[in-house]
Structures are given as structure tokens and as C-alpha cells.
SEDREN-722889 format. One record per atom (N, C-alpha, C): x negated, y, z negated. Coordinates in steps of 0.02 Angstrom, whole numbers, plus 50000, padded with zeros to 5 digits. Each point is the difference from the previous one (the first is absolute). Last residue first. Layout:
SEDREN-722889
XYZ ...
***
This chain:
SEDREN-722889
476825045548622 500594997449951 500114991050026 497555017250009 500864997250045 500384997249936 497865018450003 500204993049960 500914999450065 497825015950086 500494999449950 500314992549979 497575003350079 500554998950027 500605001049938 498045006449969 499775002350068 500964998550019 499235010549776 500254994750005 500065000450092 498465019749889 500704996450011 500084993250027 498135014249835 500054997350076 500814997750000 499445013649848 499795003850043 499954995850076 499704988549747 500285007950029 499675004450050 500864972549951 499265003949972 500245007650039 501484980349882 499905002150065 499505005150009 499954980249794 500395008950023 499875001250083 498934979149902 500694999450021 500385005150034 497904995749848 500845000649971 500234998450041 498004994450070 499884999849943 500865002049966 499545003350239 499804992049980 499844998849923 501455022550134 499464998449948 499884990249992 501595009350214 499675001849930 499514998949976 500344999550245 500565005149960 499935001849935 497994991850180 500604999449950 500195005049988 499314997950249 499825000649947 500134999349923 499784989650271 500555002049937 499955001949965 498114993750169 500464999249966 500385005349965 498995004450224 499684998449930 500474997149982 499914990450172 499255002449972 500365009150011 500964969049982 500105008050021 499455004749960 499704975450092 499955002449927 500315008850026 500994979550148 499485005650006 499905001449934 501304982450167 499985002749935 499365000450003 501464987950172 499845008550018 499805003449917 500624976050051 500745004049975 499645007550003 498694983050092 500744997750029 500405003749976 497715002249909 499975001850068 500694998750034 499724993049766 500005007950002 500075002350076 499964976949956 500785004949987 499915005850008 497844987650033 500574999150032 500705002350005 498365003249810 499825002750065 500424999850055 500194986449828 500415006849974 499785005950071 499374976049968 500445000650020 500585007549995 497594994949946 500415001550118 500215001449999 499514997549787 499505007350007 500494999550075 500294979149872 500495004850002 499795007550039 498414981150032 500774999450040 500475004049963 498005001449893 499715002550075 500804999650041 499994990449765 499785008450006 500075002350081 499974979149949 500815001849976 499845007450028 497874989049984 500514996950065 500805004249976 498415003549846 499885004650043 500224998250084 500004989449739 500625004250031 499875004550054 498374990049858 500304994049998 500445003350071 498555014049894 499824996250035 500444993950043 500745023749896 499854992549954 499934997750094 500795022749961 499174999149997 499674992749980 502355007550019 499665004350058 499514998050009 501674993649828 499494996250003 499625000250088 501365009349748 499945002150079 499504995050028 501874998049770 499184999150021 500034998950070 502035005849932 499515003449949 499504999349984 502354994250094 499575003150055 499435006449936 502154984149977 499945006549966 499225005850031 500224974550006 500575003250028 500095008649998 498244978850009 499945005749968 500655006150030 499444975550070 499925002349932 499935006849969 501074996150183 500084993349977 499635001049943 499525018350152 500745000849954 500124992649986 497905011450073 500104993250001 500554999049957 498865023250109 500084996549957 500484992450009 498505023750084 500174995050018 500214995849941 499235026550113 500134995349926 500184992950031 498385023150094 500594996050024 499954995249905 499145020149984 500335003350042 500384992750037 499645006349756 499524995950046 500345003850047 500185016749846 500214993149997 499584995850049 499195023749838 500444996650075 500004993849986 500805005849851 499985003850042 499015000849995 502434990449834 499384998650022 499805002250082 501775001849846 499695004350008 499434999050032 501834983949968 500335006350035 499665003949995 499234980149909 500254999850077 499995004450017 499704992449795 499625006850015 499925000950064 500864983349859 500445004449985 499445006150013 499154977650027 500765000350049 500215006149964 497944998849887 499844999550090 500885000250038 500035007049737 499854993450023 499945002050076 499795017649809 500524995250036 499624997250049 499335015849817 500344993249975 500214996750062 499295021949976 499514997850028 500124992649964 501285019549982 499904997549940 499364995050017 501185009750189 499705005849948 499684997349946 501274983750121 499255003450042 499895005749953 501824991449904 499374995049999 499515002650041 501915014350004 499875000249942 499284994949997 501235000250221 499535005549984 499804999849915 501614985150073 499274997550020 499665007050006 501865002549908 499724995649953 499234997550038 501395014850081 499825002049976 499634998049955 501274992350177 499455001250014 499685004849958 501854987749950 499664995550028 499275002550021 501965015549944 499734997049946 499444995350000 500575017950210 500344995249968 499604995049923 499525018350222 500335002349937 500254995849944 499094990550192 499385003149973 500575004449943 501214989550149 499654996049951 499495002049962 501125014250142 500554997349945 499704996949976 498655005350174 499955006849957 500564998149954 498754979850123 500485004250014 500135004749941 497884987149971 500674997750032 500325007750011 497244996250065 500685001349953 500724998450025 497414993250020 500634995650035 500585005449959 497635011950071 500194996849960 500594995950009 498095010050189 500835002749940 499984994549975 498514998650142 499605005449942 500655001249975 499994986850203 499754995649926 499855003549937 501465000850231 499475006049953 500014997049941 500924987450167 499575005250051 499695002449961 500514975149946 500055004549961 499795006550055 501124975050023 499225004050026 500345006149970 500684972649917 500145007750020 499335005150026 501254971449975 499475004050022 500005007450019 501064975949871 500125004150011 499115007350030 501014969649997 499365004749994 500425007550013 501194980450029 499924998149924 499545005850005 501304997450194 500364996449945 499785000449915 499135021850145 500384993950021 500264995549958 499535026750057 500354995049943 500064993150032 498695026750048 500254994949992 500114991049967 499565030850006 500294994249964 499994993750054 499355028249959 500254996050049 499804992849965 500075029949928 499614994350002 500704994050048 499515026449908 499984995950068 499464995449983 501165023749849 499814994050010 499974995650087 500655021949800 499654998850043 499834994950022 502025006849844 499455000750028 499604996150019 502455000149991 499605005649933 499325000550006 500474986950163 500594995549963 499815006149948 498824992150244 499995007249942 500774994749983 499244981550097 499865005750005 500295005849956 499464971150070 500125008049926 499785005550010 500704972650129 499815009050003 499885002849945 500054970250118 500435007049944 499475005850014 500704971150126 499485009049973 500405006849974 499894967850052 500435006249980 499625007350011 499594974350118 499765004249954 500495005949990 500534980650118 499244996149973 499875005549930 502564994250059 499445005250022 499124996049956 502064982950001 499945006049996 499655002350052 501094974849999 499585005850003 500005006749982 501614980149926 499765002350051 499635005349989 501194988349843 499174996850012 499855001750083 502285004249889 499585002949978 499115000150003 502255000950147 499624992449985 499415006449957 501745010950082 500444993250007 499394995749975 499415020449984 500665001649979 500524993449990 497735005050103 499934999449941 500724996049984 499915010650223 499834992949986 499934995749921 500175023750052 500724995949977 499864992050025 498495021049992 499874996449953 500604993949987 499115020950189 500524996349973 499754994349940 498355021450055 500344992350046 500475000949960 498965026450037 499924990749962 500364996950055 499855022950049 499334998350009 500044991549936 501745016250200 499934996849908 499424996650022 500755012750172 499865005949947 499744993849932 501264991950204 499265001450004 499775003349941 501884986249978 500055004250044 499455000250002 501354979049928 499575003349974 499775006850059 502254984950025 499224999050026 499655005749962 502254985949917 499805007250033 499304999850022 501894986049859 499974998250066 499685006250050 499864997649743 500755004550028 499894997050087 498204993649878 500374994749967 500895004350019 497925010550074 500254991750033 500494999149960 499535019149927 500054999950060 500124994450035 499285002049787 500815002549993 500104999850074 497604994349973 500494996149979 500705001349994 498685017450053 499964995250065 500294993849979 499655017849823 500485001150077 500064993250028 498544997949817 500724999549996 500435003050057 497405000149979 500414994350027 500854999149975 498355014249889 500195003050081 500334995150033 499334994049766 500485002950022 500255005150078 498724975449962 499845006250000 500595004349982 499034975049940 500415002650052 499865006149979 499264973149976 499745005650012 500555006150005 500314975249900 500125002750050 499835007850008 500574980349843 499355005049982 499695002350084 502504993049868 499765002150060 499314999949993 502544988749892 499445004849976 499485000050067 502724993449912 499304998050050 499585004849989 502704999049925 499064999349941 499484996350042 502144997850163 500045006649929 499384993749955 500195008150260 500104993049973 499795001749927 500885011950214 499545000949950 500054994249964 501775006750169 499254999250010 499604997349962 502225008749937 500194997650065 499184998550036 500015013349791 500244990049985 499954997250085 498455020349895 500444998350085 500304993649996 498245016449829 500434996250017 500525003250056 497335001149895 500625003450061 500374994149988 497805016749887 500574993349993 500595000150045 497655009349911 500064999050050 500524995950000 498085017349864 500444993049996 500565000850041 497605008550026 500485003650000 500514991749954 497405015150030 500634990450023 500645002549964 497865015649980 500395001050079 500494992750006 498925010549794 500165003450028 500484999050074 498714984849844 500635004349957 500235006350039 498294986150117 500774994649997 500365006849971 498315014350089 499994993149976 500604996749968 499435022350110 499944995850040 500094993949949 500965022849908 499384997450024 500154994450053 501715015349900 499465003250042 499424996050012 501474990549805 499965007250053 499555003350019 499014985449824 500734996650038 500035003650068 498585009149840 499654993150038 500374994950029 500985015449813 499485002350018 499974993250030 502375003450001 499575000749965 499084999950020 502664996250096 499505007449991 499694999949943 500434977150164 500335004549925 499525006350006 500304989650239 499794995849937 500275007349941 501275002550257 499224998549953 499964995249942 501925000950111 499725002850061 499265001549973 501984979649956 499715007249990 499345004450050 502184977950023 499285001649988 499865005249976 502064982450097 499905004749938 499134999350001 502224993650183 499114998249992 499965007849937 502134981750118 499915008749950 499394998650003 501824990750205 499184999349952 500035006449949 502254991050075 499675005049992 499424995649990 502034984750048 499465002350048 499505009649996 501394988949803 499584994350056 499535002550070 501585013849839 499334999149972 499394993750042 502315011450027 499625001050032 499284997149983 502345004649877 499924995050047 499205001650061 500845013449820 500255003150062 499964993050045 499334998249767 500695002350006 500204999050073 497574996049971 500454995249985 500955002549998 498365018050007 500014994850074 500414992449995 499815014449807 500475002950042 499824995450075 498824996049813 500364996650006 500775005050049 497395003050008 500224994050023 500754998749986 499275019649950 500105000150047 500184993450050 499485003949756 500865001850044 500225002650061 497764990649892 500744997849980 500455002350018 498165012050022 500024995450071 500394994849969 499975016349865 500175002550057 500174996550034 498704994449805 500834998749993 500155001450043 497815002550014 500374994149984 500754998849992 498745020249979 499984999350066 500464992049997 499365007149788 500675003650051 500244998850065 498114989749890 500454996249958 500785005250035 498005010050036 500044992750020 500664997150020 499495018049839 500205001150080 499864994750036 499254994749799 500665002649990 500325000950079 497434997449972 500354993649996 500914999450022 498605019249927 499834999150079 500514993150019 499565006849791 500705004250043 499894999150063 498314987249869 500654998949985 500645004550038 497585005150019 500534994350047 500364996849976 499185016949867 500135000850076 500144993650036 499794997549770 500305000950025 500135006250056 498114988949979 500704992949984 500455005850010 498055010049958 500214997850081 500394995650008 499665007449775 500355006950072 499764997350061 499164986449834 500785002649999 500385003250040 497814988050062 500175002049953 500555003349995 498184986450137 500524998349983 500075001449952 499025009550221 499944999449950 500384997149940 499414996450303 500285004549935 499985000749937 499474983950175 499685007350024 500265006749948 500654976049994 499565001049986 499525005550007 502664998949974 499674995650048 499305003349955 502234993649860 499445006150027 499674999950050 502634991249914 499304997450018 499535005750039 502284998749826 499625003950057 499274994349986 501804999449850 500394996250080 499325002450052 499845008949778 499904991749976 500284997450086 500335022649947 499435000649998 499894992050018 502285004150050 499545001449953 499395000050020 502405007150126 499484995450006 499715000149953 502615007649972 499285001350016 499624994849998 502664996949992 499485000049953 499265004150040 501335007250087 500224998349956 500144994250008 498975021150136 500114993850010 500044998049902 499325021850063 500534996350069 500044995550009 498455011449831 500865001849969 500534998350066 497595009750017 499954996649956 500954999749989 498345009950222 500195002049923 500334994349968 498025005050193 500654996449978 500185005749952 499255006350253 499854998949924 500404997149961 499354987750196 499655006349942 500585005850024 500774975750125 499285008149993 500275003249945 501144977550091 499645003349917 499495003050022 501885003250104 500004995649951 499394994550023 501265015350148 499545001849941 499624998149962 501204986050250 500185003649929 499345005849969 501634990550227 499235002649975 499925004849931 501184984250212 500295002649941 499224999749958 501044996450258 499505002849969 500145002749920 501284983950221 500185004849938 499414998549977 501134991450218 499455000049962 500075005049960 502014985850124 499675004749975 499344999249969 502214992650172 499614998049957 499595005149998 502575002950050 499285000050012 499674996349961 502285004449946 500024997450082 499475000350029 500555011149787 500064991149972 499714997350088 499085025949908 500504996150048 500174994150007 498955011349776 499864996750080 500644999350045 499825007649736 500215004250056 499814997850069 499434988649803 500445001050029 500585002650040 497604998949943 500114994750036 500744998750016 499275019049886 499684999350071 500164991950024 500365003549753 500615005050059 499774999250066 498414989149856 500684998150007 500515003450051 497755009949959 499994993850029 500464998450019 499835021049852 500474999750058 499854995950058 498624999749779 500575003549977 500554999550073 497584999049976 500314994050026 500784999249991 498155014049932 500035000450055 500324996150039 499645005149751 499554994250019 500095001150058 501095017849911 499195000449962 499664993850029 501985009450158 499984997249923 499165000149999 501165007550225 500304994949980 499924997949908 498525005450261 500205002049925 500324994649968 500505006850246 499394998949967 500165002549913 501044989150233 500075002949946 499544997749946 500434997750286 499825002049954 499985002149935 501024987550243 500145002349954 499255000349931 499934990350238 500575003950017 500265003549948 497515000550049 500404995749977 500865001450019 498075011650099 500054990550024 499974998149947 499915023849951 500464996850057 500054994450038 498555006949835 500735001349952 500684997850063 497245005850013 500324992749993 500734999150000 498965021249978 500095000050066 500234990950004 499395012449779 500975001650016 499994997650090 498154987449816 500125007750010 500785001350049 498914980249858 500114998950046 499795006550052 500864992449779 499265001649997 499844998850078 501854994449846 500334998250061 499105000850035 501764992249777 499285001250021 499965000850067 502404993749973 499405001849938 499465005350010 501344985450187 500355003249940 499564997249968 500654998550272 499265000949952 500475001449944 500724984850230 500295006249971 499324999849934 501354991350233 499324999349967 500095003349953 501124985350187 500245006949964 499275000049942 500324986850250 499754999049929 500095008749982 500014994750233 500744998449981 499744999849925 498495001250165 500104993149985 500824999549974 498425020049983 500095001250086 500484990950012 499315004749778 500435004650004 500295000850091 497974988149927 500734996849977 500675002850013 497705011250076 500174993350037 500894997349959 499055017049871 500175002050065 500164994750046 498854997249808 500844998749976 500425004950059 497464998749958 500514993050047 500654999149990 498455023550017 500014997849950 500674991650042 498215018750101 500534995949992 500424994949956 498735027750035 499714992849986 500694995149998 499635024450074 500104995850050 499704993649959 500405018149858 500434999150032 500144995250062 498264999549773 500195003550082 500484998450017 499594995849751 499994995650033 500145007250069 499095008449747 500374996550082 500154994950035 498305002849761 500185003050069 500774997550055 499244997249752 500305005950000 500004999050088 498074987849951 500485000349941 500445006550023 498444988850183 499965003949946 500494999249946 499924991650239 499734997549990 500075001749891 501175004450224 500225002249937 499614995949963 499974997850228 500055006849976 500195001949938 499784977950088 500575003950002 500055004250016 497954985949994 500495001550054 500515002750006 498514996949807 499725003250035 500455001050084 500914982549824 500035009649970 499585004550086 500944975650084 499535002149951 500025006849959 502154988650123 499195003850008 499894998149969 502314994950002 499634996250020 499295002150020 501865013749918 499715001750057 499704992150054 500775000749749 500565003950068 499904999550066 498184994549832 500594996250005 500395002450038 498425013449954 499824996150029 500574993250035 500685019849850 499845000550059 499584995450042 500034997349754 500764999950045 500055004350067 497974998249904 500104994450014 500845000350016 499095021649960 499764996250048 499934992050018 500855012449812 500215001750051 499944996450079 499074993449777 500745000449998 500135002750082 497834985249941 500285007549996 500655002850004 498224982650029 500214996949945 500215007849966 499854986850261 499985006049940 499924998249954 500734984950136 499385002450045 499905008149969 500804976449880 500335003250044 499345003850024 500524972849944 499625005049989 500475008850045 500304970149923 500345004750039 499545008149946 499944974449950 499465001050029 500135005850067 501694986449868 499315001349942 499545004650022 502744997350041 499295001150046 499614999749958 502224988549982 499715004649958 499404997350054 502634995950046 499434998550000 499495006449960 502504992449947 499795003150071 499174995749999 501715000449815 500354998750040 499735000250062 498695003549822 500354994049979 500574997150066 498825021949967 499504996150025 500264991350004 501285018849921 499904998450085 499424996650013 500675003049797 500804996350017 499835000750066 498505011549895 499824993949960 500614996450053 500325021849969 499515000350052 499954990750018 501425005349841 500395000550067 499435001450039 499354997949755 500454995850037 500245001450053 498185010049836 500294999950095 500494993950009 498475009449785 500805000950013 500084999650062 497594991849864 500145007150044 500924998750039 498174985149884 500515002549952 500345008750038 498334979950102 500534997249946 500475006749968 498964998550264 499945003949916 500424996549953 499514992450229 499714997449960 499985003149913 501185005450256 499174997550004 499734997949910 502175005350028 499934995750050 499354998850019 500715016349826 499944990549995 500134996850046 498885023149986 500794998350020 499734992349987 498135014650032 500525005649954 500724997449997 497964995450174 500024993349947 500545003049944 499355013850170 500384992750042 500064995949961 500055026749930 499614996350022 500354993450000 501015023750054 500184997149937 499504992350047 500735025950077 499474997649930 499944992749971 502115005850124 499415007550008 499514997949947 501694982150164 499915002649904 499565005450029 501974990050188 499355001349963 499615003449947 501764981550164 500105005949919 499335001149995 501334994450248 499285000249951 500195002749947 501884984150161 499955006749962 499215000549962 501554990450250 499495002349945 500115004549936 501464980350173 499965006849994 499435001349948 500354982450223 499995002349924 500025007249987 501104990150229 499294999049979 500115004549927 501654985550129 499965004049978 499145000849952 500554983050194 500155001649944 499775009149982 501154991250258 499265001749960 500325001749909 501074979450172 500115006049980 499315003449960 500534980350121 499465003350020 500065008550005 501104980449890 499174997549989 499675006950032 502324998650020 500045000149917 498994999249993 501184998950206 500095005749994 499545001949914 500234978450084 499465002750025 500115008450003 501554985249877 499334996249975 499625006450049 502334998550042 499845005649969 499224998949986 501264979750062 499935007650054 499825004049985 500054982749837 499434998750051 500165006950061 501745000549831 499215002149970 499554998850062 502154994250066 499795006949978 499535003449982 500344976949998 500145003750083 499765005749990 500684990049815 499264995950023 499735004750052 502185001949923 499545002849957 499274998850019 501954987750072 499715005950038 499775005349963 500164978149927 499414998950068 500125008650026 501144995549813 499334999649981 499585001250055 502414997450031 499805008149958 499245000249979 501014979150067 500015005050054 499735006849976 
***
């Protein structure tokens, strides 16, 4: 008797119980400042310290083939927010703003009942600050110092998206934050660079902050595990450029604009699946959007990618596109990225590719200035001076990853050529993008670095 009316009970309750709404997920983005897609043993570094990045590619899915739409601190974490392009924010520039009437999607969530909340890195400017429900910026030398506390200061009775945005690993290093230290012997050189001591160990400290950032998102995963929550959070871990080193940051190519891309979601996700699935970082609104039961608004200019999310051999984006604009100086150029062909249009082919005014101050680029002076260095270590540049580039990232034989002018490649030239045409006419006339002028010296005297820094630096 006690069984059958147990029976009763459940089957009466069965359609209250089916056509109750689930609780929709809660978010958290960790995002690195500097730090390139292959820099973590989840894409492949044998000797680089990421275990808890590594622990999400293992538990979640890993994007091979996830690009961002900057390869600029500011302005790509404003792209993202916003779901824009840079040129649509208003904060296209380094240092700039975000406008007061721009929408950032954590407005929709927040209009949903979702507590939201930013900590670290915030680069944003002070009019964003209010479609979050909580802000704290700062926080420690890696930026990641008050992740934890923020997650536990949430209201337990909401679900939540949380923006945690680290420092770690922008310039400048110093030597002595991580124990044991990276060696010279753990660092792999890329080919555009020079392979000698002092550039080992620059990216050896480069490596270190890594290795910081890493532990963070350890304890951020394991406080979600404490609080019981860890099943139904997606965490998606990416960075917001490539490494601040010369021909990384700030440029259009893989070392600059792919991002590494990892999302775990146990309650979804089907753990160590891998993706070669197209995707954009403007496309992260509109995915947090469906996947929170929300209709994408007008203002967001990507797709949803959460079809990905459940079947990894679903479709991407045909084509990605990236920006570089003023970043310390002067620049406008345009990118696009498909599965295997990268395609950039250069506006002022008469500037040189310089990196960013930290990288140009930096050991890495002193060494590739020492060989060009010394009239020793090799065609790839004369990237960053070489002027004028082609004005369009094209390259065949399957074999040539590192994007270092252009092949604008190869017979073979002028079908690829003609359909990326549209397909950039096409975005440009749908997302309203213009070469702005005049440019930006630089801030510093392309040879030190020094801020040059007399012109002022256009956009003050954000926090």
C-alpha cells in the first residue's frame, strides 16, 4: 500500500514536475590580458604550468578554430561586452571609452533576474559600470586577486554571470612570482623572433604570469565545486589578445588574433570534445543569450555558436574579421579569417607592423633591433621594420602558421584572393566601416618606445 501511494503521488506531481521552467545556467568568462592560444597545455605546450586551464579543456570542450576581433586590450574587451565589432562601439582605439548609450548584454541578463558582476581588469571606462550590478576593479599585481570573493559574495537565490578579468600576463615582468620559475630550456621561440637568451628569458616571465593566472582559475573552479554549483555554471576561459611581444599584439595574424577557447558546462558539455568549428569573439553575447533562454537584441552584431556547444561537428561562421586600430600608434588595417586562409588589407602600407610601445620597450625587441643593425637578421626577424608593407597579405595557415610567406601575388591563390577581397567588402558595408581620415597619430617613438615630446597620449590609459 505505501508503494502504490507513493506511485500516486509521484505520477500526480509528474506534470507539475515536467512543466516546471529549469533553472537557466549561471556564467562565468575568465579572461587573460596578453596571453597567446597555443601558451597553455591545452593547446599543445609541453612545458608551460597550466594545470587548471588544461583541467578545462579536459572537462569541457576546446575551440581550435575560435578568433577574437582585436588583437587589442581595450577594444576587444569591449567588443565582447558589447557583442560589436571595435569600429561599432565607439571605442574602437586603445584607452577609448565605451559611450554611454552602448549596450553592453549583461543588460538583457540583468533585465532576466541574473546578478552580474565584473572583478579585476575592468578597461571599459566609468559609463559601462552601470549594466553591471557590481564592479570591483583591480584587486592585486595579476588582477585576479578578488575573482573568489566575487563569486562569493553572490546572492545564493540568483543565477549569475560574472566577468573576471585578469592582468596577467601584460608587460611588465619582473622576475621572482612564481616558484620554481620558468627556464630558458621550457620556452619555445616562435620563428619571427630571435633565439637567444634574453628572449628566452622574456618569455620565460612572460611564461610565470601564466603560470599565475593559472592558479586563479584554480580557485575559481574549485570554489564553484565547494558552493555546489559547478554543474550547471558554463566557465568559458580566453584572452583578449595574442602575447605582447613583437608581431603578436596588435597584429592581424593567428599570434595575434586566436584566441584559446575553453568552455566547460558538465550539465551540457560533453567533457574532452574538441571543435574545429569557426567562432568569433563577438559571438559570445548572443550565445550567453540563448543559452540564458533570451532573444539576442538588435545592437549585437555575432551569432550564437551554442549549437557548437551540444554537437561539436556543427557548423560554424564561414568567416571571422578582425581590426587594428591606433594601439600607441598609428594604424588601419582589416582581416579576414577563414578555416584555413588568413586575409589582411593594409589602409597605410607606408607604416611599419610595430608592436605595441611595452613590446617595443622590451628585451625581444631589442634583440631583433641588435641583428637588423648588425645587418645579420634573417627575412622573419625584419617583420616589424619593414615599410612599406604589401598593402593586401594572404596566407595559407595549414602550412604556414605563423603567417610568413604572403601569397597576394601567387598565381595559384587568386580564387581565395578574390572571395576573401568580398568577403571583407561585404562586412565592411553591413557593419558601416570606414578607413578614418586622418588617422591617430603616434604616441611613441617606433624605435624606443619613449612617448615622443610634445605629442600627448590621445586616449588616457583606463584602468
Amino acid at each position: 500500500m505505501r508503494t502504490l501511494c507513493l506511485l500516486l503521488l509521484f505520477l500526480t506531481g509528474l506534470p507539475a514536475l515536467l512543466s516546471a521552467p529549469a533553472r537557466p545556467p549561471n556564467f562565468i568568462v575568465m579572461i587573460a590580458d596578453d596571453m597567446a592560444w597555443d601558451d597553455c597545455g591545452a593547446y599543445g605546450h609541453p612545458n608551460l604550468r597550466t594545470p587548471h586551464i588544461d583541467a578545462l579543456a579536459t572537462a569541457g570542450m576546446r575551440f581550435d578554430r575560435a578568433f577574437l576581433t582585436t588583437s587589442s586590450c581595450s577594444p576587444s574587451r569591449c567588443s565582447i561586452l558589447t557583442g560589436r565589432y571595435p569600429h561599432s562601439t565607439g571605442a574602437a582605439e586603445l584607452h577609448l571609452p565605451l559611450p554611454a548609450d552602448r549596450v553592453l548584454f549583461t543588460t538583457a541578463l540583468r533585465g532576466a533576474g541574473y546578478y552580474t558582476a565584473s572583478a579585476g581588469k575592468w578597461h571599459l571606462g566609468e559609463a559601462a559600470k552601470g549594466q553591471f550590478d557590481r564592479v570591483k576593479v583591480g584587486g592585486g599585481p595579476s588582477g585576479c586577486e578578488d575573482w573568489v570573493t566575487t563569486l562569493r559574495d553572490r546572492p545564493p537565490d540568483r543565477a549569475f554571470f560574472l566577468w573576471l578579468a585578469a592582468v596577467d600576463p601584460h608587460r611588465d615582468y619582473r622576475p621572482g612570482i612564481l616558484s620554481p620559475p620558468h627556464s630558458g630550456e621550457d620556452v619555445r621561440v616562435p620563428p619571427f623572433l630571435p633565439d637567444t637568451a634574453d628572449v628566452r628569458r622574456d618569455l620565460a616571465l612572460y611564461y610565470d604570469e601564466i603560470a599565475r593566472l593559472d592558479d586563479h582559475v584554480g580557485r575559481v573552479l574549485a570554489e564553484l565545486e565547494a558552493q555546489g554549483v559547478a554543474e550547471q555554471t558554463l566557465v568559458l576561459f580566453l584572452s583578449d589578445n595574442g602575447r605582447p611581444f613583437p608581431r603578436c599584439k596588435t597584429t592581424l595574424y593567428d599570434d595575434g588574433i586566436r584566441t584559446p577557447f575553453l568552455v566547460r558546462w558538465p550539465a551540457a558539455v560533453k567533457a574532452g570534445t574538441v571543435t574545429q568549428s569557426l567562432v568569433s569573439a563577438v559571438d559570445i553575447g548572443p550565445t550567453v543569450l540563448e543559452l540564458a533562454g533570451l532573444k539576442p537584441g538588435p545592437t549585437l552584431q555575432g551569432a550564437s555558436f551554442a549549437a557548437v556547444l551540444h554537437d561539436p561537428d556543427a557548423p560554424g561562421r564561414r568567416y571571422a574579421f578582425a581590426e587594428h586600430n591606433w594601439h600607441d600608434y598609428a594604424a588601419c588595417e582589416r582581416a579576414v579569417r577563414s578555416e584555413r586562409f588568413t586575409y589582411i588589407r593594409n589602409s597605410r602600407p607606408d607604416l611599419p607592423a610595430t608592436p605595441p610601445a611595452d613590446a617595443v620597450r622590451s628585451p625581444s625587441f631589442a634583440a631583433l633591433k641588435r641583428l637588423r643593425d648588425a645587418g645579420t637578421a634573417a627575412d622573419q626577424h625584419l617583420l616589424c621594420f619593414t615599410a612599406p608593407r604589401p598593402a593586401e597579405e594572404l596566407y595559407d595557415t595549414e602550412t604556414d602558421p605563423h603567417s610568413l610567406r604572403n601569397l597576394a601575388l601567387d598565381s595559384r591563390h587568386q580564387g581565395v584572393l578574390r572571395r576573401m577581397r568580398e568577403a571583407l567588402e561585404e562586412w565592411r558595408r553591413e557593419t558601416a566601416d570606414e578607413v578614418p581620415e586622418p588617422l591617430t597619430p603616434d604616441g611613441f617613438d617606433r624605435e624606443t618606445g619613449a612617448r615622443l615630446p610634445g605629442v600627448p597620449t590621445p586616449h588616457p590609459a583606463l584602468r
